[in-house]
Every structure is written in structure tokens, then in C-alpha cells.
MARZARO-903547 format. One record per residue (C-alpha): x, y, z; residue number from 1; residue in one letter; chain. Coordinates in pm, whole numbers, plus 50000, padded with zeros to 5 digits. Example, Ala and Ser with C-alpha at 12.3 -4.5 7.8 and 13.67 -1.06 7.14 Angstrom:
REM MARZARO-903547
     px     py     pz  resi  resn  chain
  51230  49550  50780     1     a      A
  51367  49894  50714     2     s      A
END
This chain:
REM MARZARO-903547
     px     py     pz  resi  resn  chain
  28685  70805  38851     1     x      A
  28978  70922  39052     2     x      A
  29311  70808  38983     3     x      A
  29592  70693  39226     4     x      A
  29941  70601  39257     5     x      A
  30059  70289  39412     6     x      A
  30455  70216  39583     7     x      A
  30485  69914  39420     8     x      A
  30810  69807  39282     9     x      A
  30899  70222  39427    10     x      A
  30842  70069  39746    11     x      A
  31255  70020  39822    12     x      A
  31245  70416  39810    13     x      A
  31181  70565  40180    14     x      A
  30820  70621  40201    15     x      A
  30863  71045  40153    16     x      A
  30989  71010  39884    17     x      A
  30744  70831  39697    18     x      A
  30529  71097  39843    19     x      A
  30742  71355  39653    20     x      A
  30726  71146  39334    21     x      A
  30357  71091  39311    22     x      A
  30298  71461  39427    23     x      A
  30553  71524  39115    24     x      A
  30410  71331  38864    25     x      A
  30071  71503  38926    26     x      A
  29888  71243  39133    27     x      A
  29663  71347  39426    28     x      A
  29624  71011  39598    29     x      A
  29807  70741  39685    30     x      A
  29791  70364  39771    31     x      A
  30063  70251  39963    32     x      A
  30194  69851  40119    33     x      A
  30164  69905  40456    34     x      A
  30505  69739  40546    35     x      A
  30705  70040  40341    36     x      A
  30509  70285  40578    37     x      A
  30781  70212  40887    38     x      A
  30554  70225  41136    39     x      A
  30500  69953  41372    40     x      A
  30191  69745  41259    41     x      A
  30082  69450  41528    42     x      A
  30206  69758  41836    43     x      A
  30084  70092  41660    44     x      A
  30294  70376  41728    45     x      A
  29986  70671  41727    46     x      A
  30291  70987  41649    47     x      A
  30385  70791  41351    48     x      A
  30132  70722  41167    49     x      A
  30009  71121  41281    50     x      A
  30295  71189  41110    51     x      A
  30292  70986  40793    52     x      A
  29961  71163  40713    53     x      A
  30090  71484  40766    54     x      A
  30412  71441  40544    55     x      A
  30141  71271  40273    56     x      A
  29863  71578  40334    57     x      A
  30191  71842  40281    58     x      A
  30243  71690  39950    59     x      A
  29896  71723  39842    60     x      A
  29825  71356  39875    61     x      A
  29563  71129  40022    62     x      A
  29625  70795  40124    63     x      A
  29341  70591  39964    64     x      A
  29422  70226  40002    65     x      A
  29656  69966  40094    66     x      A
  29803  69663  39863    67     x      A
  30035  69399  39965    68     x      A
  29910  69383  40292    69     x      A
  30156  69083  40409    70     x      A
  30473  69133  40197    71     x      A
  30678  69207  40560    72     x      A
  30489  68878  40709    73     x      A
  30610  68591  40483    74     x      A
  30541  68333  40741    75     x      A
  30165  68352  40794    76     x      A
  29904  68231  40554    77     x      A
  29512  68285  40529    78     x      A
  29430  67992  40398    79     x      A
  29583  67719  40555    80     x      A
  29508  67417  40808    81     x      A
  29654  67507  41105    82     x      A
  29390  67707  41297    83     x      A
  29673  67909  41506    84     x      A
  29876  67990  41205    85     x      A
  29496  68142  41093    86     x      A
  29435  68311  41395    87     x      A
  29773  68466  41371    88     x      A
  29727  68602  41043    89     x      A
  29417  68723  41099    90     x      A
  29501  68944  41427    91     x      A
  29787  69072  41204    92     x      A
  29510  69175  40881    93     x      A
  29319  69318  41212    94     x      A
  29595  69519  41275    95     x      A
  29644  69622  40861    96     x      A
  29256  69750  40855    97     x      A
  29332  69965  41188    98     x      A
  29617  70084  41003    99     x      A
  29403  70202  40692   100     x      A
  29167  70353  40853   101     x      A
  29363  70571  41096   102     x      A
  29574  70707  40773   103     x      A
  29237  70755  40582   104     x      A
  29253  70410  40354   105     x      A
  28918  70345  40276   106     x      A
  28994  70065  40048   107     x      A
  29206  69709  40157   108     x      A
  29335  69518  39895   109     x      A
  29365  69147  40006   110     x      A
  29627  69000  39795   111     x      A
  29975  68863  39926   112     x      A
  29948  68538  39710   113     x      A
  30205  68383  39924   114     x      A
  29999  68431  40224   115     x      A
  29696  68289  40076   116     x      A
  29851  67913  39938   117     x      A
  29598  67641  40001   118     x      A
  29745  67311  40122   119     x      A
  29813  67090  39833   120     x      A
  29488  66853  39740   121     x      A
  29234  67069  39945   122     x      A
  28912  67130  39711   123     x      A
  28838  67531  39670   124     x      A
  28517  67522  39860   125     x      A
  28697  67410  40190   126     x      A
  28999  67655  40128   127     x      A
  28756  67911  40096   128     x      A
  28605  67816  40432   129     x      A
  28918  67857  40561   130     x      A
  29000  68171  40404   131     x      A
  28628  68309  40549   132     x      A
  28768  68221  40859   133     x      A
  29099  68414  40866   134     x      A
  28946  68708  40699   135     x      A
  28646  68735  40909   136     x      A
  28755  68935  41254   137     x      A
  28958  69235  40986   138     x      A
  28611  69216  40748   139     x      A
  28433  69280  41101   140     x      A
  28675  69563  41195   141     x      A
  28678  69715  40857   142     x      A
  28261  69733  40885   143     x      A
  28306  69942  41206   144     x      A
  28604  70118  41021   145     x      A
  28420  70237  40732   146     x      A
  28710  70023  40533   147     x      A
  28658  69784  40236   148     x      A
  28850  69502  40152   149     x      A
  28870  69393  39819   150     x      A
  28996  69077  39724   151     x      A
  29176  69007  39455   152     x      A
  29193  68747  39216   153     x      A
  29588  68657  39063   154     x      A
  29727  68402  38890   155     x      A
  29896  68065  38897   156     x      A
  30156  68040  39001   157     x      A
  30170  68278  39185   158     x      A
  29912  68145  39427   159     x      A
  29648  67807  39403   160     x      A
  29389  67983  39541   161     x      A
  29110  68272  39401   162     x      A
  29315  68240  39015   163     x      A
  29056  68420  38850   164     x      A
  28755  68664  38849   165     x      A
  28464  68365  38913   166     x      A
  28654  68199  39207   167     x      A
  28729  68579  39328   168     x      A
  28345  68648  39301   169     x      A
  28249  68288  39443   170     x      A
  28447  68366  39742   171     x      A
  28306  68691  39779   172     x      A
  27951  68557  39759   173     x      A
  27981  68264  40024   174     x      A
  28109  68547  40289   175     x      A
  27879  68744  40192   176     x      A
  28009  69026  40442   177     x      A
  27915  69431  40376   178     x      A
  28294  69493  40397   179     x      A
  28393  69238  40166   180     x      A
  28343  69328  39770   181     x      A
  28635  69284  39448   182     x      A
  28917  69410  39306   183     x      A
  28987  69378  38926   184     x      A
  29316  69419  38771   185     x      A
  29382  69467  38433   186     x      A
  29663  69264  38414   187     x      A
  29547  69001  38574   188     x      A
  29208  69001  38368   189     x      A
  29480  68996  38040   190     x      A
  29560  68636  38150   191     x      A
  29226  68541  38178   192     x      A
  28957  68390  37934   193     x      A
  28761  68663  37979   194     x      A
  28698  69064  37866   195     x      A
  28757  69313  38119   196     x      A
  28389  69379  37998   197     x      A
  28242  69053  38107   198     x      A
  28524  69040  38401   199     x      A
  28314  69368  38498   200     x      A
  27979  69201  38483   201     x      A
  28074  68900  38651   202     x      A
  28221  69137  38957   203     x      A
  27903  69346  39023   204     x      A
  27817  69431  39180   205     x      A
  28071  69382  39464   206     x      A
  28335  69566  39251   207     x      A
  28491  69797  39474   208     x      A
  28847  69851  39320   209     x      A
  29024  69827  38998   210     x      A
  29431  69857  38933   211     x      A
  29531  69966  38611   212     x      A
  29856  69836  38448   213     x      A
  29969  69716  38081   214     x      A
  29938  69358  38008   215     x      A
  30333  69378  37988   216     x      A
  30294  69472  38367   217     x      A
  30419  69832  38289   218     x      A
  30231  70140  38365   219     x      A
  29868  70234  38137   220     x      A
  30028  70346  37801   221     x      A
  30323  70186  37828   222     x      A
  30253  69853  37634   223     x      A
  29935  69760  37405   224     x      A
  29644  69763  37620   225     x      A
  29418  70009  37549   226     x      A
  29198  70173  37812   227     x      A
  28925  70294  37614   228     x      A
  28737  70012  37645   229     x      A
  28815  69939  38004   230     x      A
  28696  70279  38068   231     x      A
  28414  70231  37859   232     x      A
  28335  69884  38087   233     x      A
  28322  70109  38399   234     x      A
  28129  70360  38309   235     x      A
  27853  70117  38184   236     x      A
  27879  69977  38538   237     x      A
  27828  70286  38690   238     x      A
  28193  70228  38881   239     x      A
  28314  70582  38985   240     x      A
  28604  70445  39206   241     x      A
  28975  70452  39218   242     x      A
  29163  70371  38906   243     x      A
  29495  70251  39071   244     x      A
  29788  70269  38890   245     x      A
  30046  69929  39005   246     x      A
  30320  69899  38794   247     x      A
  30530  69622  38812   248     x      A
  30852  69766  38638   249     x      A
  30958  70071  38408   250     x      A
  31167  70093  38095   251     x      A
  31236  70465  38163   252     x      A
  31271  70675  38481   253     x      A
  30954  70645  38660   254     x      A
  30973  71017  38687   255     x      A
  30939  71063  38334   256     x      A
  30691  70757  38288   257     x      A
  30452  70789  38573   258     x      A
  30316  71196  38453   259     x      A
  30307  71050  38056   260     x      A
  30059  70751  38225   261     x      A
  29884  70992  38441   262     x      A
  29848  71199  38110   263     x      A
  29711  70873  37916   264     x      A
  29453  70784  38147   265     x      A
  29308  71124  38192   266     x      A
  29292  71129  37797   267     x      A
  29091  70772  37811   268     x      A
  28845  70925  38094   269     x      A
  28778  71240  37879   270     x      A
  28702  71041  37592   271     x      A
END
């Protein structure tokens, strides 16, 4: 398992320098939200993004995979009833996966809870139809890409639709796309009634990603969670992905805290 640094909550830093921190803190890869990337996304500037993979590649750094995909797009939504507000959204994840794949993402985290809100009363099956529907022409495009997206189950409230692991799965099942697999995150699985164990087993075998964070939504090591097990529940799946490191805040300078979590999980993967 390979480990990786994403920009979140580092992502109001200009995108080199979060290139300079994660090359600093001893990380070889990187997973980025493509809206901190300043490159034009929906009318692609080719010298750009040229040149964000060279600044990443002269710090040592691959850019694995993409999170966040819609934080710059408030306005649009995947899963709602208006078919143009759909269509919109979907040319713009289109776009995203085009994006990925021309920096060397291989992985596509669909997230962006706020983008994803159901309308109020509509039963999960038909929210996932429409969800199919959005996703469908950047799962298409990510096939040809040699991209995976990975959806992602979160939490109420921060969304009312895919809330946990099964409805993540279930989604993933009536798609039933070859670019479309999961995500688990270990804080989200935290909130759940579930083990990351049996959140693993109920995954496969579309898992395809996995971000690691504290249940206190700090970095691995930072809080109580241990990682033993979780590593232990990948292994025994055979996952040999990324382990994605998404912290949502730090009580110390992330400079000192991200190469002390780097440190932790490299200790849990050699146990």
C-alpha cells in the first residue's frame, strides 16, 4: 500500500506550495481538489496543466487522485430533478476526469456532498437513478481514460444521499459500470454501525480507494484510532491501493504533524 497526501483543509495555500510541503514531510504522491489546481477546468488550458505536473514531478511527487471534485461549482448538483441542472454537472465531472487523467490521476473521488443533495421526499432508489444518470458520460470517459471513480459514502448532514457504506455499495452495484468501484474512509466508517473490517467486506470487491484520518478528523496518529487493524482489514482483502491521508484540521503545524503521521502509518504497514 502506497501512501498519499491530500490538500485538504492546505488547500487555501497556492498549489506549489503544498507541493513543497508534502515533498517535505516525506510523501511521494499526492491527491489534490481540482479547483486549488488554477487551471481552467470546463476550457482546459494544455501549458498549465503541462506545467502543474512538472512543478509536482520536480518535487518528487505524483499526482494520484482527485477529491472534492465540485467544491469551486456550488451551484450544480448530481442528483437532482432538473435534467439540465444534471446535464450540466455532468459535462463539468466530464471535464474533472479529463483533468485527472492528463495530470496522471488514476483515481476520482466522487464526493462534494453539497452537489449530490436529493430533493426532499425522493426514495433512494430513484435518487440513485438520477445520480446514474449524471455520473454516467465522466464513468464513460474515465473507462477510455484508464481513471476510476470512487464514490464515497459521508454522512448526514452533510448530504441525504449515499450516508453509509451499504447505500455507497448499492449504488455502485445498480451502475454496475467498470469505472465505477468505492471509496472507504475511516472517519466516515467511525460514524457508522459498522467495523472498518465488515465496512471492507461489504465494499469488495469494488473497493478502489481508502482515506485515512482519526475519528477526531485529524491526521492517522493524531487521535485514538488505531490503524493496526484497519491495516490488518486490507491486507486480508488483498487491497494494495492508496492509503490517502485527508485531514480535516491540525492541532500543531502541519509541518511538524504531517512527517510524525507519515511516520505512524509506515509503522502500522510494517507491522
Amino acid at each position: 500500500m502506497r501512501l498519499a497526501l491530500c490538500n485538504k483543509t492546505l488547500d487555501d495555500r497556492p498549489i506549489e506550495a503544498f507541493f513543497e510541503l508534502a515533498a517535505q514531510a516525506g510523501f511521494d504522491a499526492v491527491e489534490v481538489i481540482p479547483g486549488s489546481l488554477n487551471t481552467p477546468i470546463a476550457a482546459p488550458d494544455a501549458a498549465m496543466r503541462v506545467q502543474i505536473r512538472q512543478v509536482a514531478r520536480a518535487h518528487g511527487l505524483d499526482i494520484v487522485a482527485f477529491n472534492s471534485l465540485l467544491q469551486h461549482a456550488p451551484h450544480l448538483n448530481l442528483v437532482t430533478d432538473d435534467p439540465a441542472l444534471r446535464r450540466a454537472t455532468a459535462a463539468e465531472l466530464e471535464a474533472i476526469v479529463l483533468l485527472a487523467a492528463q495530470l496522471g490521476a488514476r483515481a476520482v473521488v466522487v464526493g462534494s456532498p453539497r452537489q449530490r443533495r436529493a430533493p426532499d421526499g425522493v426514495p433512494f432508489e430513484q435518487a440513485v437513478d438520477y445520480f446514474i444518470d449524471g455520473l454516467r458520460p465522466a464513468a464513460d470517459a474515465a473507462e477510455r481514460l484508464g481513471v476510476t471513480l470512487c464514490l464515497e459514502p459521508l454522512a448526514a448532514p452533510l448530504t441525504n444521499f449515499m450516508n453509509d457504506t451499504a447505500e455507497g455499495a448499492a449504488a455502485a452495484r445498480a451502475m454496475n459500470h467498470p469505472a465505477v468501484e468505492l471509496v472507504l474512509d475511516v472517519k466516515q466508517i467511525a460514524l457508522e454501525a459498522l467495523s472498518f473490517a465488515q465496512a471492507v467486506e461489504l465494499a469488495l470487491p469494488r473497493l478502489a480507494h481508502v482515506h485515512v484520518n482519526d475519528a477526531n478528523m485529524h491526521a492517522p496518529g493524531e487521535g485514538e484510532t488505531d490503524f493496526a487493524p484497519i491495516v490488518h482489514a486490507l491486507r486480508a482483502a488483498d487491497y494494495d491501493g492508496l492509503l490517502s491521508i485527508e485531514a480535516f484540521g491540525f492541532a500543531d503545524d502541519p509541518a511538524v504533524v504531517l512527517p510524525r503521521s507519515r511516520r505512524y502509518l509506515e509503522r502500522a504497514l510494517a507491522g
